[in-house]
C-alpha positions as CSV (number, residue, x, y, z in Angstrom):
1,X,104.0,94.2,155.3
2,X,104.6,92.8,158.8
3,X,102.4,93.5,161.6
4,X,102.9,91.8,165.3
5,X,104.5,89.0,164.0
6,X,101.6,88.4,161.3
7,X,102.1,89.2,157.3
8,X,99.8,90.3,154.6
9,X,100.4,90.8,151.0
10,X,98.9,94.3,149.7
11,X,98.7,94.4,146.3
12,X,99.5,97.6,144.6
13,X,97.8,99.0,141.7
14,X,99.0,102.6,140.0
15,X,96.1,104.1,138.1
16,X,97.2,105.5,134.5
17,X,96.1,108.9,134.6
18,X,97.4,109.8,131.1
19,X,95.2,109.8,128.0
20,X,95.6,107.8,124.5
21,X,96.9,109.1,121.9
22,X,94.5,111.4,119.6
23,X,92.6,109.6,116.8
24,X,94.0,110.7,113.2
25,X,93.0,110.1,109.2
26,X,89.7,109.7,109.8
27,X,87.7,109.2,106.1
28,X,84.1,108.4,105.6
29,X,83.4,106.2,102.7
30,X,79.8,106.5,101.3
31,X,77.2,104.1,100.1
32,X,75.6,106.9,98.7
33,X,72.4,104.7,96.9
34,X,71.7,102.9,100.5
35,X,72.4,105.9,102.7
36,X,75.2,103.9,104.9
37,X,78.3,105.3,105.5
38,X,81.8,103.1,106.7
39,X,84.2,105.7,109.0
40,X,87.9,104.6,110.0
41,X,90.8,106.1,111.3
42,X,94.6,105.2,112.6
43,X,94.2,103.2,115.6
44,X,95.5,104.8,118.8
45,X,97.8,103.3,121.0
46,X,98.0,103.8,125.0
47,X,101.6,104.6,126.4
48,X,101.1,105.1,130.0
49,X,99.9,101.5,130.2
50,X,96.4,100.7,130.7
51,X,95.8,99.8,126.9
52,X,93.4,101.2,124.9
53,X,89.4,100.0,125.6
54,X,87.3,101.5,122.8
55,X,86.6,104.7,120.9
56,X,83.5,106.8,120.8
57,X,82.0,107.8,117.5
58,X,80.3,111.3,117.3
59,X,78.1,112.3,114.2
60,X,76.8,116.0,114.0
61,X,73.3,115.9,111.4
62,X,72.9,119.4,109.5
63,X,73.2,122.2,111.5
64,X,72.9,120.1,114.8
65,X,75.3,119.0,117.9
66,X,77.7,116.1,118.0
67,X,76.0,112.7,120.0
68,X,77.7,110.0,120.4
69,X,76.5,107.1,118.4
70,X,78.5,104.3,118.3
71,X,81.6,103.1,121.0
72,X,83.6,100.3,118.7
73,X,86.5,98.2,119.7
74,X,88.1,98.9,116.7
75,X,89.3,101.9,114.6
76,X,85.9,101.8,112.0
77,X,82.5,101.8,112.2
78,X,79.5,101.5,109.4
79,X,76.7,103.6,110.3
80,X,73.7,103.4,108.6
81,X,69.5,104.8,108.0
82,X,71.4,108.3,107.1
83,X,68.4,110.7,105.7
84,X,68.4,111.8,102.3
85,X,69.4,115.1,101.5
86,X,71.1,115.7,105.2
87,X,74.5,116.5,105.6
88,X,76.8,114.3,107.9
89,X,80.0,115.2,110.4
90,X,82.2,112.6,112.6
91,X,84.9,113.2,115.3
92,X,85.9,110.3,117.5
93,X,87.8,110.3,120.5
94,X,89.9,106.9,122.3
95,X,89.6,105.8,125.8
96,X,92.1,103.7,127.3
97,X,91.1,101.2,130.1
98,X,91.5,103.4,133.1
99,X,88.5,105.8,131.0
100,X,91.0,108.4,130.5
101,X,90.3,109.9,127.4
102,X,91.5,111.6,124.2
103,X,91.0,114.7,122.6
104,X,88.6,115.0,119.5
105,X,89.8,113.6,116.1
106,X,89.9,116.2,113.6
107,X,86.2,116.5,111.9
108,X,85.7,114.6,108.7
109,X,84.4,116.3,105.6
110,X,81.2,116.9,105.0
111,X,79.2,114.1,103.8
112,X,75.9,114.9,102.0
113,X,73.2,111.9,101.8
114,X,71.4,112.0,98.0
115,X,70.0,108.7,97.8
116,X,68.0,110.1,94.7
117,X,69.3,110.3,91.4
118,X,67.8,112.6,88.7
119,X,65.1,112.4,86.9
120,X,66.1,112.8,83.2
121,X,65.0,115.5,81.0
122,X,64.2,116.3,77.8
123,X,63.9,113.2,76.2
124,X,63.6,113.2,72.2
125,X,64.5,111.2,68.9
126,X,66.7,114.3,67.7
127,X,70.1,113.2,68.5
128,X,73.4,113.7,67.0
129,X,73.1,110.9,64.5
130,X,69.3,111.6,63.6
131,X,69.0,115.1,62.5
132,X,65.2,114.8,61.6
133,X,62.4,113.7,64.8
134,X,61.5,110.4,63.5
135,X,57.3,111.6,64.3
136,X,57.2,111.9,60.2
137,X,57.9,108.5,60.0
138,X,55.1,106.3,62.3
139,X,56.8,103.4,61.0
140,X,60.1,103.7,61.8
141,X,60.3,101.0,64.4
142,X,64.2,101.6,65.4
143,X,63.6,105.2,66.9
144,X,66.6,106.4,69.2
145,X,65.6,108.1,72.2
146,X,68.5,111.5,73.6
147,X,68.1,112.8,76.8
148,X,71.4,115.1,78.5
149,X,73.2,113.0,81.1
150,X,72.4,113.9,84.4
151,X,74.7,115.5,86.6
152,X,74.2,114.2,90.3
153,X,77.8,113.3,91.7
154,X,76.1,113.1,94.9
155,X,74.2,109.9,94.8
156,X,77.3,108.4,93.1
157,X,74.9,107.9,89.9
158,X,76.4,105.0,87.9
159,X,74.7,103.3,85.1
160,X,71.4,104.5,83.4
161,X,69.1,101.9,82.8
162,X,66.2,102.4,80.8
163,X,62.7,100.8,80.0
């Protein structure tokens, strides 16, 4: 640009005023005895230009709203200090550089928190190899205890260890 005889360089900047693309294949993967939970999903890619800047995480408790709770770099997040025996939804959306965002990710399943296992029941000496209680016999020092397994798939139950 020339002005009475004088010039000046004007830099030019275009804003992007298009969004990133939607988030997509978001999972949860549980940590059910610790109550910690790891969330990722396809990164999103920017094509108007101003590259992508972060993502916002969203987690809905029970019957509750959506709040953001985390704003990673990256395409994952571990969230933890989830409550036992609350249920746990995420969306996320991406923002590029120029704060345009997306829309919402689709939800992620339900995630129930059951840090607790089961409390066996039942316990007794009659089992499937020991068809008479073993209370007749005071001395019997190798007495087998039964109890039914428990069934708990939601604190991811693994071994059961006795004592």
């Amino acid at each position: 640009m020339e002005i009475g005889g004088k010039s000046a360089f004007c830099p030019v900047n275009f804003l992007d005023k298009y969004p990133p693309g939607i988030p997509s294949g978001l999972t949860v993967s549980v940590a059910y005895s610790s109550g910690s939970h790891s969330i990722a999903w396809n990164a999103c890619t920017d094509t108007a230009g101003a590259g992508m800047k972060d993502y916002l995480l969203y987690e809905k408790k029970d019957a509750g709203e959506f709040i953001n709770i985390a704003t990673p770099t990256s395409p994952m997040q571990t969230v933890s200090g989830k409550l036992n025996g609350s249920t746990y939804v995420y969306r996320t959306i991406a923002r590029d550089n120029d704060f345009n965002i997306s829309t919402y990710s689709s939800d992620s399943p339900s995630v129930f928190v059951d840090t607790a296992p089961p409390t066996p029941t039942a316990v007794t000496d009659n089992g499937v190899e020991n068809a008479d209680p073993d209370y007749e016999y005071s001395h019997d020092n190798n007495v087998t205890f039964y109890w039914p397994a428990p069934s708990d798939a939601g604190s991811g139950l693994d071994p059961v260890f006795t004592s």
